[in-house]
Biopython code that builds the backbone (N, CA, C, O; Angstrom):
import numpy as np
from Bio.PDB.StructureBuilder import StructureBuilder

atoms = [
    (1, "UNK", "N", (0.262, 36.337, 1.538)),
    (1, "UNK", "CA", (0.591, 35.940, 2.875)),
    (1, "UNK", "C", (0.669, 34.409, 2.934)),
    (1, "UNK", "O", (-0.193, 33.623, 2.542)),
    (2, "UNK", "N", (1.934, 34.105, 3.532)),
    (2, "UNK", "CA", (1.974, 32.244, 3.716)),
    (2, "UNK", "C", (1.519, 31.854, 5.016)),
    (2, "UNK", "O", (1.659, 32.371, 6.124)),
    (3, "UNK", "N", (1.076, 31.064, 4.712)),
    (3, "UNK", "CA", (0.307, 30.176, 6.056)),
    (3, "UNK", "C", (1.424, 28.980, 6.479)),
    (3, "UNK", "O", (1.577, 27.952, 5.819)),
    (4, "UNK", "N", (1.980, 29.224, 7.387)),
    (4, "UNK", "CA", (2.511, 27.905, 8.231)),
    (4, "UNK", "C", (1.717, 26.907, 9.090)),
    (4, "UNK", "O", (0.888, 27.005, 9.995)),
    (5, "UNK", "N", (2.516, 25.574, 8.208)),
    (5, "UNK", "CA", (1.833, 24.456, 8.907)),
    (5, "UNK", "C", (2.682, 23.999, 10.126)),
    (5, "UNK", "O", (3.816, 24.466, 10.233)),
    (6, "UNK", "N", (2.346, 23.364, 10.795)),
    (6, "UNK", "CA", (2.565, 22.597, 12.230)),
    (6, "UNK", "C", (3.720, 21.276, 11.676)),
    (6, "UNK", "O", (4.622, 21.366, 10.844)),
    (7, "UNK", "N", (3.252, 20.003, 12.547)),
    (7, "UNK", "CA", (4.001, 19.211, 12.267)),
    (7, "UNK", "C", (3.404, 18.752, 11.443)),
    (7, "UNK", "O", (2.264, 19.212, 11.382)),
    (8, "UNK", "N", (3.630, 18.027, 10.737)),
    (8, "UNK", "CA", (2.956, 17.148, 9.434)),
    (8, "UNK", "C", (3.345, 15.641, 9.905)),
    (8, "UNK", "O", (2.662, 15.132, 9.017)),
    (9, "UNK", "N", (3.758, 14.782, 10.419)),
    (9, "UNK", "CA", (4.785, 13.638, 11.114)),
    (9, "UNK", "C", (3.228, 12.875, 10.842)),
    (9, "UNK", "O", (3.602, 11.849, 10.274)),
    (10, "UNK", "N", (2.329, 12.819, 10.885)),
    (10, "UNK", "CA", (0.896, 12.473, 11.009)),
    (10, "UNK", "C", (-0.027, 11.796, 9.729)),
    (10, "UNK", "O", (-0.750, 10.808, 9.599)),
    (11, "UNK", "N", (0.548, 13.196, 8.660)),
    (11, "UNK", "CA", (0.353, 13.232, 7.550)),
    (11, "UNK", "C", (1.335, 12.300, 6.936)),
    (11, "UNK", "O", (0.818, 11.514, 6.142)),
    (12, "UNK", "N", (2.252, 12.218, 7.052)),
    (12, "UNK", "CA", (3.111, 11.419, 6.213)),
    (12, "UNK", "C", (2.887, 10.055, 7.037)),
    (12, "UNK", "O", (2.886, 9.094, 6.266)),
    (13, "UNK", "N", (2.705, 9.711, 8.326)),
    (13, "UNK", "CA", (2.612, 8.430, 8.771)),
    (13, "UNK", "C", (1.309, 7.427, 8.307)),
    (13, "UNK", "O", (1.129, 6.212, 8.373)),
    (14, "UNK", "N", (0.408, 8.698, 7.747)),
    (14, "UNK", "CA", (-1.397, 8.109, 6.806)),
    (14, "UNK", "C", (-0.678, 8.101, 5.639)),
    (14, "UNK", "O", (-0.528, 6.880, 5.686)),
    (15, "UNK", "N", (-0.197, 8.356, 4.796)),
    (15, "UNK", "CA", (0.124, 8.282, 3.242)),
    (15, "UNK", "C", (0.880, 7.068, 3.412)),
    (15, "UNK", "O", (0.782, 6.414, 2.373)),
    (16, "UNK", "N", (1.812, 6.299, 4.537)),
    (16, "UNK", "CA", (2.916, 5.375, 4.241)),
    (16, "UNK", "C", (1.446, 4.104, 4.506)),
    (16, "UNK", "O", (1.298, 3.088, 3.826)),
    (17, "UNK", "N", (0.627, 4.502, 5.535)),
    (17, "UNK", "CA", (-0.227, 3.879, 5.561)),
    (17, "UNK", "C", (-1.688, 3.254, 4.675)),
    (17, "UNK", "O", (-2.528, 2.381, 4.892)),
    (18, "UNK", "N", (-1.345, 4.523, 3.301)),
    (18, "UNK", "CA", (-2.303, 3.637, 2.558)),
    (18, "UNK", "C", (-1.477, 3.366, 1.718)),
    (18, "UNK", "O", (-1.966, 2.550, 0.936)),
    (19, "UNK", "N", (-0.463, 3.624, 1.460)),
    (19, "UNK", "CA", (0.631, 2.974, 0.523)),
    (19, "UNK", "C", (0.934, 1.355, 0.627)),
    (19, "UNK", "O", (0.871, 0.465, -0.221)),
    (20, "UNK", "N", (1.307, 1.349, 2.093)),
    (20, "UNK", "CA", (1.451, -0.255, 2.168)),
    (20, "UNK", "C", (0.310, -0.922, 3.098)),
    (20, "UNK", "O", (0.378, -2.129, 3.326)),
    (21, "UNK", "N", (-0.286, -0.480, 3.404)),
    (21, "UNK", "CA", (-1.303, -1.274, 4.189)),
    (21, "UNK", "C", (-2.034, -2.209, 3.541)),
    (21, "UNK", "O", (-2.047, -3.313, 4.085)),
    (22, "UNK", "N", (-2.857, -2.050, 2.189)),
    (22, "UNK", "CA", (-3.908, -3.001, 1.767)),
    (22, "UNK", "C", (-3.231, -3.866, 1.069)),
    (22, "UNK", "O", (-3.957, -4.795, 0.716)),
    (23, "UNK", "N", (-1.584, -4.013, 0.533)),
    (23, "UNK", "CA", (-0.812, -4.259, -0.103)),
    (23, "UNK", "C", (-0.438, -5.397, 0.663)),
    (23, "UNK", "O", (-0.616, -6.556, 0.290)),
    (24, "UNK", "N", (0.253, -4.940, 2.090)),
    (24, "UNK", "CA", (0.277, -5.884, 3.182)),
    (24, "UNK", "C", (-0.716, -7.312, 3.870)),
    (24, "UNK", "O", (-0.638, -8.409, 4.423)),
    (25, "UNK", "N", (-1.576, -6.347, 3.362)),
    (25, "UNK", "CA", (-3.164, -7.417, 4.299)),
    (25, "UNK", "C", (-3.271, -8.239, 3.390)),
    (25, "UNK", "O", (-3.152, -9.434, 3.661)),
    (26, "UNK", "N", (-3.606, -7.674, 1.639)),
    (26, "UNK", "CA", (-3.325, -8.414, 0.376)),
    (26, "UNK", "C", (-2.737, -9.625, 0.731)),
    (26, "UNK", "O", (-3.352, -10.671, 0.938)),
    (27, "UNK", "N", (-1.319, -9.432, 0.809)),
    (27, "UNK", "CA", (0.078, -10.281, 0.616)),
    (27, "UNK", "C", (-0.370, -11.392, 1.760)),
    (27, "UNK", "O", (-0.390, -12.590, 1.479)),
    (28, "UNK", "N", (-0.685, -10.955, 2.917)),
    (28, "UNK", "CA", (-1.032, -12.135, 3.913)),
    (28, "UNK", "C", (-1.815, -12.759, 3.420)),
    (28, "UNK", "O", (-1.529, -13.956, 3.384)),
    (29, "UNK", "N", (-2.755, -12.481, 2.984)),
    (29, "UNK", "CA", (-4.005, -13.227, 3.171)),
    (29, "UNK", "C", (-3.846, -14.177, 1.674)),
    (29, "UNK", "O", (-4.202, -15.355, 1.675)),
    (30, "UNK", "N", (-3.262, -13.505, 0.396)),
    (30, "UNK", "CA", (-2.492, -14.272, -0.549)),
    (30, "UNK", "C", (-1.838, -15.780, 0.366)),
    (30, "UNK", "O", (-2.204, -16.949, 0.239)),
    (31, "UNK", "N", (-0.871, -15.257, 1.191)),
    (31, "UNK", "CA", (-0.180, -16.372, 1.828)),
    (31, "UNK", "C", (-0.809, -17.308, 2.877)),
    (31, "UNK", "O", (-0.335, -18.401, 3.183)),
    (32, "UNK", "N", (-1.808, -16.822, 3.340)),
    (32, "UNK", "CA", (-2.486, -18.015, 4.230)),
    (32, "UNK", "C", (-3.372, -18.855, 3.358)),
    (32, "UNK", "O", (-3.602, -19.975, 3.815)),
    (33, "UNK", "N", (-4.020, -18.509, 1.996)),
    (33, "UNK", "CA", (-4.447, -19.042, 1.179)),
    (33, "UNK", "C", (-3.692, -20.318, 0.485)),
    (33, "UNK", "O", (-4.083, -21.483, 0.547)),
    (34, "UNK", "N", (-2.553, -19.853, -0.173)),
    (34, "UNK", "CA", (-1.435, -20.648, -0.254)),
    (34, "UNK", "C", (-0.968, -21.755, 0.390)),
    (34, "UNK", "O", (-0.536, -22.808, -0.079)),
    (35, "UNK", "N", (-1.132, -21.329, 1.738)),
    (35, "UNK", "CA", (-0.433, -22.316, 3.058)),
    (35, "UNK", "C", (-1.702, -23.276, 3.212)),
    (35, "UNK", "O", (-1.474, -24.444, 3.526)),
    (36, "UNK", "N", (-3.076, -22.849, 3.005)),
    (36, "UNK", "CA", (-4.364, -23.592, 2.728)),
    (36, "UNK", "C", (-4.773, -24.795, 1.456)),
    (36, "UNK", "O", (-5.554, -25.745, 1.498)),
    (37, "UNK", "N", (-3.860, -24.273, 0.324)),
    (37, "UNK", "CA", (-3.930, -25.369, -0.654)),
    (37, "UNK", "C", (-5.361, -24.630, -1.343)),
    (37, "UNK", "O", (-6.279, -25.377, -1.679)),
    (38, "UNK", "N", (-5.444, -23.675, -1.462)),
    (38, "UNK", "CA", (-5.973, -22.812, -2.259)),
    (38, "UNK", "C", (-5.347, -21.862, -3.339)),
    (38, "UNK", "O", (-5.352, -20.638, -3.208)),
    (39, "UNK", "N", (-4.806, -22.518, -4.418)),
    (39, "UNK", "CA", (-3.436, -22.470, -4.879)),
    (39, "UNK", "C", (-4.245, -20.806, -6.134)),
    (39, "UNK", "O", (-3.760, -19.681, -6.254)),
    (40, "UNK", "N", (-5.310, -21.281, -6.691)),
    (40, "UNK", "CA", (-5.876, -20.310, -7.513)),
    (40, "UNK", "C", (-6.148, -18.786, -6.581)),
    (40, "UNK", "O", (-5.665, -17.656, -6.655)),
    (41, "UNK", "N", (-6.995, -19.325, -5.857)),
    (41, "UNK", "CA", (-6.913, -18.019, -5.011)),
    (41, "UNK", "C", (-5.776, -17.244, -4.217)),
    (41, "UNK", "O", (-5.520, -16.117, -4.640)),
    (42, "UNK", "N", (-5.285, -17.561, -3.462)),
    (42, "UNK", "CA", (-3.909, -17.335, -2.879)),
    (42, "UNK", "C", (-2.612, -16.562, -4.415)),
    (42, "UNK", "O", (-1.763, -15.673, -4.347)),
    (43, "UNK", "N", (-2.929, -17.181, -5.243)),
    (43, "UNK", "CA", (-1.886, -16.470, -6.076)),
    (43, "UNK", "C", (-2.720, -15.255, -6.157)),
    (43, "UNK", "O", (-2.315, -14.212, -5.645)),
    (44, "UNK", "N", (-3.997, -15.323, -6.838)),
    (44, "UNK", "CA", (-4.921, -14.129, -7.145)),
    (44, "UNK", "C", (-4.445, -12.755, -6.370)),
    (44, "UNK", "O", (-4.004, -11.692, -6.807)),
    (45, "UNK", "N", (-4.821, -13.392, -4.556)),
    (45, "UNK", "CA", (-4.718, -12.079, -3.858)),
    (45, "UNK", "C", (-3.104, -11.579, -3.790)),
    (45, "UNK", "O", (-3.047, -10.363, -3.609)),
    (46, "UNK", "N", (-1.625, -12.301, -3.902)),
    (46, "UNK", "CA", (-1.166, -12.027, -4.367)),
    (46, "UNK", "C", (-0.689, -10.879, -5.375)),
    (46, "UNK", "O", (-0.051, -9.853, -5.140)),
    (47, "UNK", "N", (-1.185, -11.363, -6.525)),
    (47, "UNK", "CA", (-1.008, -10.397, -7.738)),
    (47, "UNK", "C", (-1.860, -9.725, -7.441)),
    (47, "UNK", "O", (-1.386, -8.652, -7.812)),
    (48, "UNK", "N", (-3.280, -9.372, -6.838)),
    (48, "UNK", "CA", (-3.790, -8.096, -6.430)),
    (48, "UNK", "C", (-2.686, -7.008, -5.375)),
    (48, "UNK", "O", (-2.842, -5.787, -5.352)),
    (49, "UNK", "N", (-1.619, -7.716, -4.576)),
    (49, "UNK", "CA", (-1.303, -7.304, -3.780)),
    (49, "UNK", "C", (-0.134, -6.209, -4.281)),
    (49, "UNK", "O", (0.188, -5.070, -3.945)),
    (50, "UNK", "N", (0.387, -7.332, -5.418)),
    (50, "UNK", "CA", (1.575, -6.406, -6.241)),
    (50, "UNK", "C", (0.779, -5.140, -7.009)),
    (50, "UNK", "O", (1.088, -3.978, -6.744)),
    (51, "UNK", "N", (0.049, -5.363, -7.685)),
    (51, "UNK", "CA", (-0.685, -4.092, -8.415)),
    (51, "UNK", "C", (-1.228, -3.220, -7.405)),
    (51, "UNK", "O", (-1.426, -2.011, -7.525)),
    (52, "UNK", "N", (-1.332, -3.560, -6.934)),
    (52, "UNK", "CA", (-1.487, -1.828, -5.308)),
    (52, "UNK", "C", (-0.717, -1.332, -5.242)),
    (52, "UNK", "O", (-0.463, -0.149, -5.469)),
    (53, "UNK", "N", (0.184, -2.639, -4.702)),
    (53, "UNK", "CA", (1.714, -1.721, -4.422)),
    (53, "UNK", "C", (2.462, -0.952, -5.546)),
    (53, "UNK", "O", (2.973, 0.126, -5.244)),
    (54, "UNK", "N", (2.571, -1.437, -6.868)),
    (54, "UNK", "CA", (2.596, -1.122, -7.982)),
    (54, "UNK", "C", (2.109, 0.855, -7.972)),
    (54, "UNK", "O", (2.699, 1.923, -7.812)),
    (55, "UNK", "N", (0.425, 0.281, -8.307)),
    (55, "UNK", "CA", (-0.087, 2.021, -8.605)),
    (55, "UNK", "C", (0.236, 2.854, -6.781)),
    (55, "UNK", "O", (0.424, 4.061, -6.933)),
    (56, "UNK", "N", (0.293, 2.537, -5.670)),
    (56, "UNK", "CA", (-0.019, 2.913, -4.639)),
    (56, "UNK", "C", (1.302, 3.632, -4.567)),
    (56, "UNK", "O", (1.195, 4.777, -4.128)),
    (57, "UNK", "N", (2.823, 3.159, -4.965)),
    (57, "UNK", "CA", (4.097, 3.596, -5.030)),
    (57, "UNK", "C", (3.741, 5.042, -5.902)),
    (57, "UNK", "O", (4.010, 6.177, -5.510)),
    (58, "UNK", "N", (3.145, 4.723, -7.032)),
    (58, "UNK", "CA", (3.195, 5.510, -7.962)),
    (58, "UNK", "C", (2.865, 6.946, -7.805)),
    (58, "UNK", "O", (3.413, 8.044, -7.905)),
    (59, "UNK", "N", (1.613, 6.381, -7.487)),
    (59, "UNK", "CA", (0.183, 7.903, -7.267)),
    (59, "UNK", "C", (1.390, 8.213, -5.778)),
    (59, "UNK", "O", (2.418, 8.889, -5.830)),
    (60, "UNK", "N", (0.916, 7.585, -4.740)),
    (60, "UNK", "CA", (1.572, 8.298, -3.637)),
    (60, "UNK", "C", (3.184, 8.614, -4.008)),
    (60, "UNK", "O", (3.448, 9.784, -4.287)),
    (61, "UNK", "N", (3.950, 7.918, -4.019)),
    (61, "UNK", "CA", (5.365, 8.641, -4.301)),
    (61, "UNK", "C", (5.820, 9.537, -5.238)),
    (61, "UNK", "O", (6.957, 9.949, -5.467)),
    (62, "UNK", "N", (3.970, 9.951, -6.120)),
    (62, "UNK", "CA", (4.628, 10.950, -6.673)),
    (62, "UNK", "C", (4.532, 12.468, -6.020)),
    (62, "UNK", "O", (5.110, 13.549, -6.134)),
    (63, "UNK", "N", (3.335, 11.822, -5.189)),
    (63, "UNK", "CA", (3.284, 13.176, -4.136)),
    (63, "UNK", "C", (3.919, 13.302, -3.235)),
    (63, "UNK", "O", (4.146, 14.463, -2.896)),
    (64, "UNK", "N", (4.324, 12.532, -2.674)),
    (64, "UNK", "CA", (5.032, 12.783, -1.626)),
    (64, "UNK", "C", (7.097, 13.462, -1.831)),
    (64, "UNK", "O", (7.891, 13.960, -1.033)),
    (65, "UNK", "N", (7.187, 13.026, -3.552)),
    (65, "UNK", "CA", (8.097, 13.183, -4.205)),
    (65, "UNK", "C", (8.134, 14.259, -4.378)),
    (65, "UNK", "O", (9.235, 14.806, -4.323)),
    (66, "UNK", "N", (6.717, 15.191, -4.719)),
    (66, "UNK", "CA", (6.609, 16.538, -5.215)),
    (66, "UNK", "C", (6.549, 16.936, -6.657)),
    (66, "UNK", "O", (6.682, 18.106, -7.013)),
    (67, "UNK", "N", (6.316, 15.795, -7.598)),
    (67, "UNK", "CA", (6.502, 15.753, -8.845)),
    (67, "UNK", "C", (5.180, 16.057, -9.323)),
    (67, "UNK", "O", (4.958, 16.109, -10.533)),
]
sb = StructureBuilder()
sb.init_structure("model")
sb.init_model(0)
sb.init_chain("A")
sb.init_seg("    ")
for serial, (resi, resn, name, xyz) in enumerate(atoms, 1):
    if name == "N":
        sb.init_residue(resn, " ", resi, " ")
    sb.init_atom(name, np.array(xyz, "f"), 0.0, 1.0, " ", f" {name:<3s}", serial, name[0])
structure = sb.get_structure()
């Protein structure tokens, strides 16, 4: 017996949300660092920001891909 789900619109609006969210906050806060003359740090959070987005594409778009 299959069980039907409802809307899901919810579910997919939390997955886009941890996908780019910490990636986002990352990237700012990279850039206000930057704009601070905190040149070591500011790149740091940066390249933390890309490697989220990086694995976060990955892991999530592969589920959401269905793969």
């Amino acid at each position: 017996m299959f069980l039907e789900v409802g809307n899901l619109d919810g579910l997919v609006a939390v997955i886009f949300l941890i996908m780019f969210g910490p990636a986002l906050v990352l990237g700012v806060i990279g850039i206000i660092l930057l704009a601070k003359g905190k040149k070591k740090a500011g790149k740091i959070f940066l390249i933390l920001a890309g490697v989220y987005l990086l694995v976060s594409l990955g892991v999530c778009g592969t589920m959401m891909g269905g793969f």
